[in-house]
Each structure stands twice: as structure tokens, then as C-alpha cells.
N, C-alpha and C positions, 0 to 999 in steps of 0.2 A: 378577651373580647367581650364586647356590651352587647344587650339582647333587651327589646324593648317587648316587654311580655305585658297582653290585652292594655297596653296605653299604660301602663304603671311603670314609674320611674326606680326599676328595677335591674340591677346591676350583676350580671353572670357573668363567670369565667369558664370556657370549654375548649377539652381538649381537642387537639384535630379526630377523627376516628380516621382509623386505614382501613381502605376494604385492597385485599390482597391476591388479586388476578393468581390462581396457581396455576402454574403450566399445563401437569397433567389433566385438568380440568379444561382451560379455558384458550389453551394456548394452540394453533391449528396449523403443521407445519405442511407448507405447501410439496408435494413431491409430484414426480411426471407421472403423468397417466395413471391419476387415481381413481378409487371404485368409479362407477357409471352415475351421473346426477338423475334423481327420483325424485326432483323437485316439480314435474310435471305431473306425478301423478297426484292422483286425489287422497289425500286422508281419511282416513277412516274415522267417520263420528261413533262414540263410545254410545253405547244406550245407556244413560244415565238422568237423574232428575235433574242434571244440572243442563243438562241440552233444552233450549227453548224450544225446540221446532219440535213442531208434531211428528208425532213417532208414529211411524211405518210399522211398527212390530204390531200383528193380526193380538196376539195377546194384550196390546197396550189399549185396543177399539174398545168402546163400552156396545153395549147390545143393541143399539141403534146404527152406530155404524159399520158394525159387521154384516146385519142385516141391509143394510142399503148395497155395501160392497158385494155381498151375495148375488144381490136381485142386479145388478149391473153386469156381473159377471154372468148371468143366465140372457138377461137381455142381450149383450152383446155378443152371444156365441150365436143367440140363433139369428141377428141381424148377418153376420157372416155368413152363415150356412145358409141363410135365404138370400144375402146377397141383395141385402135392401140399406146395405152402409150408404153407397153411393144414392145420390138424388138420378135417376134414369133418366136421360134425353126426351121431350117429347117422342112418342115411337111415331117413326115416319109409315109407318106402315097401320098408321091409324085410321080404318075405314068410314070414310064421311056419307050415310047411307044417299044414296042418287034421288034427285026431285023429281026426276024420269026417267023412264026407258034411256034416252040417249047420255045420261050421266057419264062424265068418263068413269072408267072402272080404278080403284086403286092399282100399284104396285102390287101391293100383296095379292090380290083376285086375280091381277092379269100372270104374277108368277104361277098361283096355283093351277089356273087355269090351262097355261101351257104346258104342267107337268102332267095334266091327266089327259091331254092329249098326244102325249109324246107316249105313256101307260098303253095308250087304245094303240098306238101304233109303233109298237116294241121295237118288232123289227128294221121298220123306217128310219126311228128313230133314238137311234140307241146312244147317238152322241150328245140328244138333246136331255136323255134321261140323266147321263152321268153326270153332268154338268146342273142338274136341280139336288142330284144328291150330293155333290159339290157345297154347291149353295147351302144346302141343310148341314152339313158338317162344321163349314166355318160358323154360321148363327148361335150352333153347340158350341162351339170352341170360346166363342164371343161370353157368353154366359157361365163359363167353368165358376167355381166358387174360389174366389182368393183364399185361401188358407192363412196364405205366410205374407197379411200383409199387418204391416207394422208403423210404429211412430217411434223415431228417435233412437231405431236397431233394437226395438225392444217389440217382438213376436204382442198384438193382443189378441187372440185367438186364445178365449181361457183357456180351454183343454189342452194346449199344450202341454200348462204347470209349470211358465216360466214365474219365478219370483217375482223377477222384476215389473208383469204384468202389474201386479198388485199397485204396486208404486207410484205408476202412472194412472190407473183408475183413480188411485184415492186423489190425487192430483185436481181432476176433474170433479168428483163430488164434493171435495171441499170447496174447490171453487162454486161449489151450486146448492153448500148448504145439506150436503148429502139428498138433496129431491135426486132421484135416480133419474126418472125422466128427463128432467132439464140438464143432469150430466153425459147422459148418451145424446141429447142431442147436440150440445156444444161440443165435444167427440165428433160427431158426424160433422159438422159445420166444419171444425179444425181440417178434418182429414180431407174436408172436399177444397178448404182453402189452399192448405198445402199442396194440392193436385194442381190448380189451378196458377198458384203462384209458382212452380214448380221450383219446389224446395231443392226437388233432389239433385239439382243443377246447381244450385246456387255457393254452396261453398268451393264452389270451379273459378267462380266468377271474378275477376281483374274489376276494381274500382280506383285504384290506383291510391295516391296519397292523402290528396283533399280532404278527406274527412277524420283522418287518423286522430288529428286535434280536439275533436269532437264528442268523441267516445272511442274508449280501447278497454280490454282487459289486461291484468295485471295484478298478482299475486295472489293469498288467500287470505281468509280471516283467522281466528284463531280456534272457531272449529272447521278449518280446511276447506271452506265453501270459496267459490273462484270469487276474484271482485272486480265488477264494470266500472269503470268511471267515467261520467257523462259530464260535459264543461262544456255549460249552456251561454258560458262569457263570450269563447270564442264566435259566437252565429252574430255577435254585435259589428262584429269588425267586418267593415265591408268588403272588405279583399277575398276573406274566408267567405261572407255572406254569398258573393258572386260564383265561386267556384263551387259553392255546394246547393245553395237552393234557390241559384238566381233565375231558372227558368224552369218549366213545368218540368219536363226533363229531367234535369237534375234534382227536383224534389224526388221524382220516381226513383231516381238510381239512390236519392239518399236512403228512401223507403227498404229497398230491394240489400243496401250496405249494411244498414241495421238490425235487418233479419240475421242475414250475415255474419255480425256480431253476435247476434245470441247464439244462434247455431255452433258456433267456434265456443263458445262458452261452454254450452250442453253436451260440448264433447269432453268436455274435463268432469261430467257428472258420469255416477257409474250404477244409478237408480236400484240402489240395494238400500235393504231394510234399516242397516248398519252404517251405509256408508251416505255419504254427502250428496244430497238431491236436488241440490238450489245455488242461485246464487246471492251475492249481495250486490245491491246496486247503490252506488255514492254520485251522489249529483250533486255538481257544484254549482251555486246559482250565483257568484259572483260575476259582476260585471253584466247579467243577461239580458236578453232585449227587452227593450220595452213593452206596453202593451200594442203602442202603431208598427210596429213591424208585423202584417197578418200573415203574411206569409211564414215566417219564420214558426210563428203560433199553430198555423195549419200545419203545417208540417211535421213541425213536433207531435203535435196533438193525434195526427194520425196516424204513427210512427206507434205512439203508447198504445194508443186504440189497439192496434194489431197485433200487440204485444198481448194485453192485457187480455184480450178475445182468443188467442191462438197459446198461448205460454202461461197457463191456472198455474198459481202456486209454484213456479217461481222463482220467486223472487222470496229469502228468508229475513232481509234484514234493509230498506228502503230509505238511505242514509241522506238526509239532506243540510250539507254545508255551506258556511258563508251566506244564510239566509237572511236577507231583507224583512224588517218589519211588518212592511203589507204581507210580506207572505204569510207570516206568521198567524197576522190579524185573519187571513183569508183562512189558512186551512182552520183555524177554531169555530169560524163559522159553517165548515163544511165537515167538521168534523161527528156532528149529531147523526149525520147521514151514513157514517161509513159501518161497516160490522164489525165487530172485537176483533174478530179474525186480521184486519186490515188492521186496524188502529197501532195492531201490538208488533206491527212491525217497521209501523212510521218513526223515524228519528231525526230531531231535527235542533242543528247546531248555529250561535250566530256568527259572527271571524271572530271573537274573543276566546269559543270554546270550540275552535276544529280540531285541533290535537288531543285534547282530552276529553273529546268525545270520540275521536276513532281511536283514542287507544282502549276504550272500551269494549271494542269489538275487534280489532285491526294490530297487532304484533308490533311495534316501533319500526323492527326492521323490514316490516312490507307497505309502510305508510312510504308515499315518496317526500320528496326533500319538500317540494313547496306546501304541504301539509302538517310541515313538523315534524316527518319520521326524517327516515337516516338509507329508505332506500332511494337510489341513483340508477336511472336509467341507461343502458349498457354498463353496468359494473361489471368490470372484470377483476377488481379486488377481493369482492366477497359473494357468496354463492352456495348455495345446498346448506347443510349443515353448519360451514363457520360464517353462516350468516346472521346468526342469533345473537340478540345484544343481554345483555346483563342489567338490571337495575338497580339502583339505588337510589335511597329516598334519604334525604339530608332535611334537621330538623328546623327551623328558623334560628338566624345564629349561629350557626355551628359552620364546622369544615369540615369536608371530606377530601381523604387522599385515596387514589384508587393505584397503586403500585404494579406494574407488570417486570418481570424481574425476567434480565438478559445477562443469565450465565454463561453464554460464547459469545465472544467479539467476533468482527463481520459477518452480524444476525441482521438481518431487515427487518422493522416494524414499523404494521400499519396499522391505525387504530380511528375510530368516529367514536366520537361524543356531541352528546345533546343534554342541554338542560330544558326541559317544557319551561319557557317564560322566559327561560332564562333570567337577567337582572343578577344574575352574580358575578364575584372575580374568579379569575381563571388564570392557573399558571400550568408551565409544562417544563417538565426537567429531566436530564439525565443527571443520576449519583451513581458515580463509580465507586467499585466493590472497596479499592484500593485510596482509603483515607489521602495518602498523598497527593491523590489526582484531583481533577478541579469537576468541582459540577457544571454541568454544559446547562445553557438556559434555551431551552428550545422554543416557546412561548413566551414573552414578557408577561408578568400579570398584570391585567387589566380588566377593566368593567365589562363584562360581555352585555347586549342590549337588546330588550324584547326579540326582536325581530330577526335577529341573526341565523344563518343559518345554519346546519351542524357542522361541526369540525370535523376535518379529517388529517391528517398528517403522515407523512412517512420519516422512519430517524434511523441510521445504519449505525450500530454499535463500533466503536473501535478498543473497547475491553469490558470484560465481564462488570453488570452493576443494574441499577433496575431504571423503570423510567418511571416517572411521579408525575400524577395527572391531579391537582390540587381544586379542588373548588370550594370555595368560599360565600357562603347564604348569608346574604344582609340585610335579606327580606325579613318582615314577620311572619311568611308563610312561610312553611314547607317545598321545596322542590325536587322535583324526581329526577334520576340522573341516568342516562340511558349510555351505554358504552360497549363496545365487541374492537377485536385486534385480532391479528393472525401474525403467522411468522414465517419469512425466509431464511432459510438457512443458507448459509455463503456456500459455494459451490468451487472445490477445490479437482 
């Protein structure tokens, strides 16, 4: 084989390399009613330097921020215990003094008033008293101090000594630069929006399909954080445009959908020091509307707003694909403005680099297919554990054969492969164990082309012998080569 090495007319010969699938390793035989799938829960992020996200460990704080987290936590027990979280109602019982004599008298005067003559006249009126002490009971009741009220199931009443209080404090003063003040009042703001918008209903709530398109979550990253996918393309399409934000209305319910969303996110978070607190958001600006659709603009923009005001910190890693020029030109202009804290978590890719930039952050096997990974929406082939793909890296020039070896005839194998870029040949074979017999060609070899999508195949053995997955780099670059199988065993 020839290899065109930095433009110099340079002539190599190489051997194929075999990387060799072993069973016990790699191989995942399907059986009925296997363990329980724990692919819903959250992973646990290790405390290590190699984690970007700021760390939750009280020991990891320098002495600025412990002391801010302190004075937060002092502030907010006695806002509780005085019961000054909430903004109070004008009090209707607010005495406007009289311009004269004939002033009406308040609510409040005219109640007291009648209680101290109901007082002069016990006996007369003994049903009028019980009924002011009535009245004084509930007003009590009205005032009790919330103890157990919380955000996101997590107690903030410091003195409890729940952990996970911390978590969500720090949440807040980082969103505010650790100023204490300015983080209990965005705290207060939150908790009074939440009331108002009433959260605690809202993942009840029927929106039906319309906007599924739009934003979903789906899957994790590769430190376990859940990840949202926003696809700003589809609001272009006026079919989709109508059904979601074509009238006041329906901009509200889209409002009300996408709290929604995050909500259903924040429930895959488990707000421990250790464990995964955030998530990742990938928005794809392919295809998006323009600047004349204001609606569309309003909409969205308000949608962030309430995000970005009610949900501090987050968001760990703010992933933006398929990104347009202007865009690019625009956020460098606005980028002077933002804090490191922001900056270092913006990521932005243009369609020539989507796949290897989410494999940066993103597993192969949790990228979905129109992104370049190898995950498929309802797969029922692969799932929990034999989900996981293998890599290999093939040098320019070279071949790679990846061999999955099927020692029982009437075995079922399924397998995906991806080449990122692709541009190489590809072939696909059965060799049987037994020299006499013929090799089955289950793939022709051919040119696979930029754009293809990953391969998947199913091949049912009829005698022991391996299957050979050959790829062939003609490129001068290097390519990665992503691949996972599993196995049916024949059922006799």
C-alpha cells in the first residue's frame, strides 16, 4: 500500500493491524430478564482535578467563599424564622388615619371594636366573643413560620444539616459573584416566581407533542451530567412555527413546556457534593430563523431569561452546534462582557467540526445518529451496559481489521460502526473456522463517503468462524473508528 506522507513522494508498505473483539470482554449475550437497567440513574462525578466544574467540597472553597456561604446560610435561617422569605400582600388591614370625625373606620378598628364590646357584654354575647377568638386563631395559623419549605426537594432551612443545602446556596452565590446580599435576594425572587408560576403543578401538566421537536433530553455526558438538546432549525418551519408559538397562547404554553423540561432534567440531578449537579445544554443553530421572525426571537429570548434568572449554575457545559458565521462574529463581540465563570463554559462548533467536538464531551454511543454518534432513537438492540462502543484510531494509510470471532453456528450478531469523516473503504466478511468452506462477503468493499451514516448490520452464523470488519484509510489524516456488537445465542 502507498502513503503520501507531508506531500513528499514517499512510498510505504503496511501491514493490516487486527484489533480482536474478545468475547469475554466485549461480547454481551443477550438472556431473559436480565439484572434491572441503572441507566436512569445519575453517576457519580469522582472529586478529582480532572473535573472542570466547580467543586461542591466545603474543603475545596478558598476563605472568601466559605465565608460568603457562611453569612448566606445565617441570613437565610433568620429570613425563615422571621418569615420575611416571602414579599407580604399589601396588609389590608392597613389603617388610613380619618380627615374627620365621620371617616369610615377600618376593617381592623371596626373588628376590634366589636370584640371589646362583645368583652363589656360577656354574657349577651358570648357567641360574638368566640367567633373574634376564631378570627384570632386563623390570623395565627396564617403566620406559622414555614420550616420545611424547599427548592427542588432539597430542605433550605440551614439548621436542618441537610448536605445538599450547601449545593444549592453555592448555586446562587456563584451565580452573584459570591455578594451574599445579591444571592439571597435572587433566592427570594426565585422562590416567589416559582410560587407564582406554580411549579409545583407543573410537571402534571399535558402539552402534548408539538414541541417534542424542539427541545428533549437524552442521554449523559461523559461525566454523567444529563443532556438537553435545543434544535432552533425546526421554529423555521412554518407548520412547526403555527403549532408552537403561532399565537400569544401558545408562546405561554411553550414558556410553561420548557420550564417543564428543565424540571424533568433536575430530576436526574441528585445535588451532592460528589455527585452530578448540572446539566449540559447542545443547541443546534442549524437551519434557525432569521432575524424577521420577532416572534420566534421573543419567545425564545424569554424562555432563557427565566431560565437564566430562576436556574443559576446550571447549566455545566453550553454546547453550540452547526454554528453560522454571524454567530460566531457576534458572540466575540459580546464576549468582553461576559465573566470567566460564563466564558469557560461556552463551546462553539461550526457543521464541519460537530462530531468532534461533542466527542469531546459526549460518549459516541450517546451522540445520536444525525450528530455523528451511533445512538438511535428507540433502540432496542443496544442499551445499559452493552451500549458502549470501542475505539480505534487507524494511522493514515494503514488498514484496520477489527475481528469478532463466532465460535457457535446459529449465533446472531449485531454490530455499528462509524468512521468520524469517514472517506475510507470498507468491507465486511464472514471466515469460516473450517478452511474448506467459502467466505461469505457480507458487505462489498467500497468508498464509504463523508456523510454517511453509521452502519449497522445484523449476520446469523451457520458454523463456527469469526466476522471481519476491514477498514481501509486513504486519507493523509488519521481516523477514529468507533464500533460495539452483542450476541444472540440460538435458542434450542
Amino acid at each position: 500500500m502507498t502513503v503520501d506522507v507531508k506531500a513528499e513522494a514517499m512510498q510505504v508498505a503496511e501491514e493490516p493491524v487486527k484489533v480482536v473483539a474478545h468475547e469475554a470482554e466485549k461480547v454481551a449475550v443477550e438472556e431473559e430478564a436480565e439484572c434491572e437497567n441503572d441507566e436512569n440513574k445519575p453517576k457519580v462525578v469522582e472529586k478529582s482535578s480532572s473535573y472542570r466544574e466547580e467543586s461542591n467540597f466545603l474543603s475545596d472553597l478558598n476563605e472568601h467563599e466559605k465565608k460568603a456561604l457562611a453569612e448566606l446560610k445565617t441570613k437565610l435561617e433568620e429570613a425563615i424564622l422571621e418569615n420575611t422569605i416571602f414579599k407580604k400582600d399589601e396588609k389590608k388591614e392597613r389603617v388610613e388615619k380619618p380627615s374627620n370625625e365621620n371617616a369610615k373606620k377600618s376593617e381592623g378598628e371596626a373588628i376590634e371594636e366589636e370584640c371589646e364590646k362583645a368583652a363589656d357584654k360577656k354574657e349577651e354575647c358570648k357567641e360574638e366573643i368566640n367567633e373574634c377568638e376564631e378570627t384570632k386563631g386563623k390570623e395565627a395559623t396564617n403566620t406559622e413560620i414555614d420550616r420545611d419549605i424547599s427548592i427542588w426537594g432539597v430542605p433550605l432551612l440551614p439548621s436542618k444539616g441537610n448536605e445538599s443545602t450547601d449545593v444549592i446556596l453555592l448555586k446562587f452565590l456563584r451565580a452573584r459573584e459570591f455578594k451574599v446580599n445579591d444571592a439571597l435576594e435572587m433566592l427570594k425572587k426565585t422562590l416567589e416566581w416559582r410560587k407564582e408560576f406554580k411549579i409545583d403543578s407543573i410537571l402534571d401538566e399535558e402539552f402534548g407533542a408539538d414541541f417534542d421537536s424542539v427541545a428533549y433530553m437524552s442521554g449523559v455526558d461523559r461525566e454523567g451530567h444529563p443532556i438537553c438538546y435545543n434544535i432552533f432549525g425546526v421554529l423555521d418551519n412554518e407548520e412547526i412555527y403555527e403549532k408552537t408559538l403561532g399565537t400569544e397562547e401558545k408562546r405561554e404554553q411553550f414558556l410553561r413546556w420548557r420550564v417543564q423540561l428543565m424540571e424533568k432534567g433536575i430530576q436526574k440531578l441528585d445535588f451532592k457534593a460528589c455527585g452530578v449537579n448540572s446539566l449540559v445544554q447542545i443547541n443546534d443553530l442549524k437551519n434557525s430563523p432569521g432575524l424577521s421572525k420577532k416572534e420566534v426571537r421573543a419567545a425564545v429570548d424569554k424562555a432563557v431569561s427565566v431560565l437564566q434568572d430562576n436556574y443559576p449554575e446550571f447549566v455545566a457545559k453550553n454546547i453550540f452546534i452547526n454554528v453560522p458565521f454571524w454567530y460566531l462574529a457576534l458572540q466575540s463581540l459580546l464576549s468582553p462582557f461576559l465573566t470567566q465563570r460564563t466564558k469557560s463554559k461556552l463551546v462553539y462548533a461550526r457543521s464541519s467540526k460537530v462530531t468532534e467536538t461533542l466527542l469531546k464531551y459526549v460518549p459516541i454511543q450517546e451522540i445520536p445518529t444525525q450528530y455523528g454518534g451511533i445512538k438511535r432513537e428507540n433502540d432496542f438492540e443496544f442499551s445499559g451496559t452493552d451500549a458502549e462502543a470501542v475505539e480505534v484510531v487507524i494511522k493514515a494509510g494503514t488498514t484496520e481489521t477489527i475481528e469478532i470471532p463466532t465460535p457457535e453456528a446459529g449465533t446472531t450478531f449485531t454490530w455499528d460502526i462509524i468512521v468520524v469523516g469517514w472517506e475510507v473503504n470498507y468491507t465486511e466478511e464472514f471466515v469460516p473456522t473450517d478452511e474448506s468452506s467459502y467466505t461469505i462477503i457480507i458487505r462489498k468493499g467500497k468508498k464509504i463517503s463523508l456523510d454517511e451514516a453509521p452502519i449497522r448490520k445484523t449476520f446469523k452464523n451457520n458454523e463456527p468462524g469469526k466476522i471481519v470488519l476491514t477498514v481501509e484509510n486513504c486519507s493523509g489524516k488519521k481516523k477514529r473508528v468507533f464500533y460495539r456488537y452483542k450476541v444472540k445465542k440460538a435458542c434450542f
